[in-house]
N, C-alpha and C positions, 0 to 999 in steps of 0.2 A: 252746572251747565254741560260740562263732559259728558255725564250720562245720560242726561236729557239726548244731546245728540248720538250716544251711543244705542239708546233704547228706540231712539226714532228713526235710528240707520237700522238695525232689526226689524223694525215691522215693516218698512219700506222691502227689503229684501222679502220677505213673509209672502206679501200682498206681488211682490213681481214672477217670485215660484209660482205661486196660487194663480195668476193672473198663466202664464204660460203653460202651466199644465192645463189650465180651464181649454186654453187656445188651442193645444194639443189633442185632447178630448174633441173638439168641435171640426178638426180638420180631419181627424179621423173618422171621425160621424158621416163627414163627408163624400171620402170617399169608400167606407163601407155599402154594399149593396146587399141586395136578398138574390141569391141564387136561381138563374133562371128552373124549371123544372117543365119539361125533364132537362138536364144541363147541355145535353148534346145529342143530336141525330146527325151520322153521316148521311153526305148527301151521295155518295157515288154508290154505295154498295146497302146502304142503312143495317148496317152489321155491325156497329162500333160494340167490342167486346175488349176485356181485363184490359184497363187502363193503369197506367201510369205516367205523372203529373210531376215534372223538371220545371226548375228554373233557368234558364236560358240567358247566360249573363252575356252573350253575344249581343243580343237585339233585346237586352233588358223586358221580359216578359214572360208568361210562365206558358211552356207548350204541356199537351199530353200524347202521350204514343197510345195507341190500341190497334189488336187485332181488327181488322176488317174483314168482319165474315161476308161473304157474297150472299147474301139474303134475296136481295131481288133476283138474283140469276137459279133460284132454287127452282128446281126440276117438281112435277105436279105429286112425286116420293117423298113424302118429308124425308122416307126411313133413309133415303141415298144419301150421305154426308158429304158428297165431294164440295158441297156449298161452304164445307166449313174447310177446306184443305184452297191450294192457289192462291191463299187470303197473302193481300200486303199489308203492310203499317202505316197506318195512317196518322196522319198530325193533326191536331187541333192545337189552335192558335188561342190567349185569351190577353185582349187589352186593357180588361180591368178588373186585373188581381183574382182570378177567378168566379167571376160572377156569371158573365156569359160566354161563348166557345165559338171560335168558328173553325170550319174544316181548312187547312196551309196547303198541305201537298201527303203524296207518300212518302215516305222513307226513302233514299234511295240506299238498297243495302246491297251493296258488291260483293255477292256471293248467290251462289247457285243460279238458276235459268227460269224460265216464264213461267215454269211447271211447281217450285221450290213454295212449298208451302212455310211463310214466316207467321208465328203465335206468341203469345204471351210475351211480350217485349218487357224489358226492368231495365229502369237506364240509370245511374250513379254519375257523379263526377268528382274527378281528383284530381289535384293542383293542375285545372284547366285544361282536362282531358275531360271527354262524356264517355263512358263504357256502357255498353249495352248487351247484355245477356239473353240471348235469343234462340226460343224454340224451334226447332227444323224439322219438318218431315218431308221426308225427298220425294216428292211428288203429289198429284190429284190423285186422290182415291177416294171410294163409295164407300167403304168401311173401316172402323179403328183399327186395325192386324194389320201394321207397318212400325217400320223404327222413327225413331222420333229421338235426336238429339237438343243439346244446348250450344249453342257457339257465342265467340266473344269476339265483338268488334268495336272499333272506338271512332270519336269526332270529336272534332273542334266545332261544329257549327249545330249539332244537332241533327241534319238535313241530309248529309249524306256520311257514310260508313263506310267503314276499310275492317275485313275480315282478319284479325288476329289468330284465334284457336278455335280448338273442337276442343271441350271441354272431356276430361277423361273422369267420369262420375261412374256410379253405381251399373250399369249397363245399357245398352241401344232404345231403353225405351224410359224416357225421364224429359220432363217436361216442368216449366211455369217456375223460371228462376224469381229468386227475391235476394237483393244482393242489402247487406248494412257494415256501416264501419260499427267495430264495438270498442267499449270507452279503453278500452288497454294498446287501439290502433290499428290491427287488425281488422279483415274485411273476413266477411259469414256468406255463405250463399244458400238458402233454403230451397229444395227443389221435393216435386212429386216422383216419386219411382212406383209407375204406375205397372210393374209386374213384381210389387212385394205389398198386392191390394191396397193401393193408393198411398203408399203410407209417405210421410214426409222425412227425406233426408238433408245432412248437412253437408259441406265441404268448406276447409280455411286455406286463406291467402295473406301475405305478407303484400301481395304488390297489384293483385287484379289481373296478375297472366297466369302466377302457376298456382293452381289449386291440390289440397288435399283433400281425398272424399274420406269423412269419417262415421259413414253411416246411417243409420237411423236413429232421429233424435230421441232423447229419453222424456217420456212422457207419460201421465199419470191418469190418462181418461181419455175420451173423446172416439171419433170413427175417423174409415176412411176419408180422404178428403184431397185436395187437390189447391192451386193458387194460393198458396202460403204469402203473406205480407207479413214482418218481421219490423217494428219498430218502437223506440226509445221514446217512453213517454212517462210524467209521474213520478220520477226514478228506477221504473220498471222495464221492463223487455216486453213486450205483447206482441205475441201472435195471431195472426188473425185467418183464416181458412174456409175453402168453401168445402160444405157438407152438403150441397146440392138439394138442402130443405132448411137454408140459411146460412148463417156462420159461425164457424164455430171459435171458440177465443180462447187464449191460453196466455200465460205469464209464467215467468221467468227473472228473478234476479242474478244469473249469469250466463243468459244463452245457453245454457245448457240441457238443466235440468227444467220440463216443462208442466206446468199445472193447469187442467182444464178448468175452465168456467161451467157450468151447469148452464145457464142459457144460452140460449144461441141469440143472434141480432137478426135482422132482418128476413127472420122467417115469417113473417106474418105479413102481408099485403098492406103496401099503404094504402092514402086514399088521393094523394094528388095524381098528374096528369102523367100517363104514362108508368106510373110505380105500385101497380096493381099485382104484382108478382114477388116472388122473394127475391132479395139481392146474392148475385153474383158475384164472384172472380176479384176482390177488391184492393186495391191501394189508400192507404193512408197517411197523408200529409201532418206535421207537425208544425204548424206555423204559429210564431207569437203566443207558443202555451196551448194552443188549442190542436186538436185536435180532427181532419175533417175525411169521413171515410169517399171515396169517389168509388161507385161499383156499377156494375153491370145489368139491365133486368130484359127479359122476352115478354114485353106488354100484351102482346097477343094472345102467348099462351096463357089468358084467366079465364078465355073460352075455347074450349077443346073443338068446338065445332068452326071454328076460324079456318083462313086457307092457310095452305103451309107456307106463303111468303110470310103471313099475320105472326103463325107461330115462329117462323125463323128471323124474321126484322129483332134487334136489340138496337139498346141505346145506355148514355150515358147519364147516371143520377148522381148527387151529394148529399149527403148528409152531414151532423157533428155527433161525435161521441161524446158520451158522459162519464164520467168514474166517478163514483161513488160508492161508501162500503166494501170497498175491494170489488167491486163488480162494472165491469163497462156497459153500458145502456148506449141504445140511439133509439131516439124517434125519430125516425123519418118524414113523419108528417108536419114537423117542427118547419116554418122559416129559417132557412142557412144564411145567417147573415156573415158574408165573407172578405175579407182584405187579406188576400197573401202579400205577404211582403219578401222581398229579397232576403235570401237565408243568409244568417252569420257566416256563414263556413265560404259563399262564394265572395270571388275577388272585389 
């Protein structure tokens, strides 16, 4: 009779896992969605440019910062770049888990004046600080021949910033940080030093104020390139970079030493709405095992006889990567079925 009841208290426990993991599954199902596309157009400037995508454990919800190129105030010159200088940060807001975006506010970042060009935003957080590592070019100008630093400011909210440092790296013209803690606890910061032909450097931190610039990383293939994204995925390190006729991708098992990929990703034009261009400038989230890249595209430019607001307007796409064979894939064209969930690491 004992084991009768002992055999029958086992399969009761069996069927109550099986029953709760079913229910588990089911409420997940629920609220997973398919990713709007294109995921985001700002509506003030329609310049949304290099995104990066926080979780926001203030107001529980996951924001993303980007450049906000002034695309509709572009002058009848594409060739005049000031459209891309004066740019602020803008926020996008998402209520469900990343599926669909709306525009929140700009940044408001206490430092420099109405002229102060802010780029390529990278925001981190650590034991409930948000650091933000931020491209500066000190003013509106028509052409690239100007300095262009990174500086370091932090928040509690997300929302508004307090200027820390001017970051002392490779020289006056370095731009599109990427900040990662690596598994030993230390913080990596990968940036472009775009007067040693684009090439990608590093610098290390023990605390996120004081950095050591140690050069240029060591790597075994690949071209110029710019917007480095840097993260832990598979048991690997992976880099990810814009080669400006797609992306180019590297690995790494200690941050150090880097090995190109032979393909690039998102060189070839999708076919849904707005993703007719190669992807840009990208960040890559790691959520629940998956993988999901968020990048950049000029839908415009896949007709060169477009206006130049056409070719200048960008927006905001998703995708999911694939590993496979040692090789990472994305189709683009693929449905992004998406639930971010709140990361282990935040409080």
């Amino acid at each position: 009779m004992k084991k009768l009841f002992v055999l029958a208290y086992c399969v009761y426990l069996v069927l109550l896992i099986s029953s709760c993991k079913s229910l588990n599954i089911k409420n997940a199902a629920k609220t997973t969605k398919i990713a709007a596309k294109p995921l985001f157009r700002d509506t003030i400037y329609d310049g949304a440019a290099d995104p990066t995508v926080i979780w926001n454990d203030v107001e529980k919800r996951w924001f993303m910062f980007y450049t906000n190129r002034r695309a509709n105030k572009i002058s009848s010159n594409i060739k005049d770049v000031s459209w891309v200088h004066g740019t602020p940060i803008g926020i996008a807001e998402s209520a469900d888990n990343g599926a669909t975006w709306t525009y929140r506010a700009d940044a408001k970042i206490n430092y420099g004046n109405d002229s102060t060009t802010f780029w390529a935003p990278e925001v981190v957080e650590d034991n409930g600080t948000y650091h933000m590592y931020l491209t500066i070019v000190p003013g509106i100008f028509s052409d690239w021949q100007h300095p262009r630093y990174i500086i370091h400011l932090t928040s509690k909210d997300l929302l508004e910033w307090d200027f820390e440092s001017k970051l002392k790296l490779a020289n006056e013209k370095v731009i599109d940080a990427c900040v990662l803690k690596l598994k030993d606890g230390t913080w990596r910061l990968w940036y472009n030093n775009e007067i040693d032909k684009k090439s990608i450097y590093y610098a290390d931190s023990r605390d996120l104020q004081t950095w050591e610039d140690k050069g240029k990383i060591v790597r075994d293939g690949g071209k110029s390139a710019e917007g480095p994204n840097v993260f832990f995925w598979k048991e690997k390190y992976f880099m990810i970079v814009d080669e400006w006729r797609g992306l180019g991708v590297y690995s790494s098992t200690d941050a150090v030493n880097w090995k190109y990929q032979n393909e690039r990703i998102l060189d070839i034009p999708g076919t849904g709405p707005e993703d007719n261009v190669i992807g840009q400038h990208p960040c890559i989230v790691v959520n629940n095992s998956r993988a999901y890249i968020f990048y950049f595209t000029h839908p415009g430019r896949s007709n060169p006889g477009n206006s130049s607001y056409e070719q200048a307007r960008s927006l905001i796409q998703v995708a999911e990567l694939e590993y496979a064979d040692s090789v990472i894939k994305c189709n683009r064209n693929k449905p992004v079925f998406i639930n971010l969930t709140k990361p282990q690491s935040s409080k």
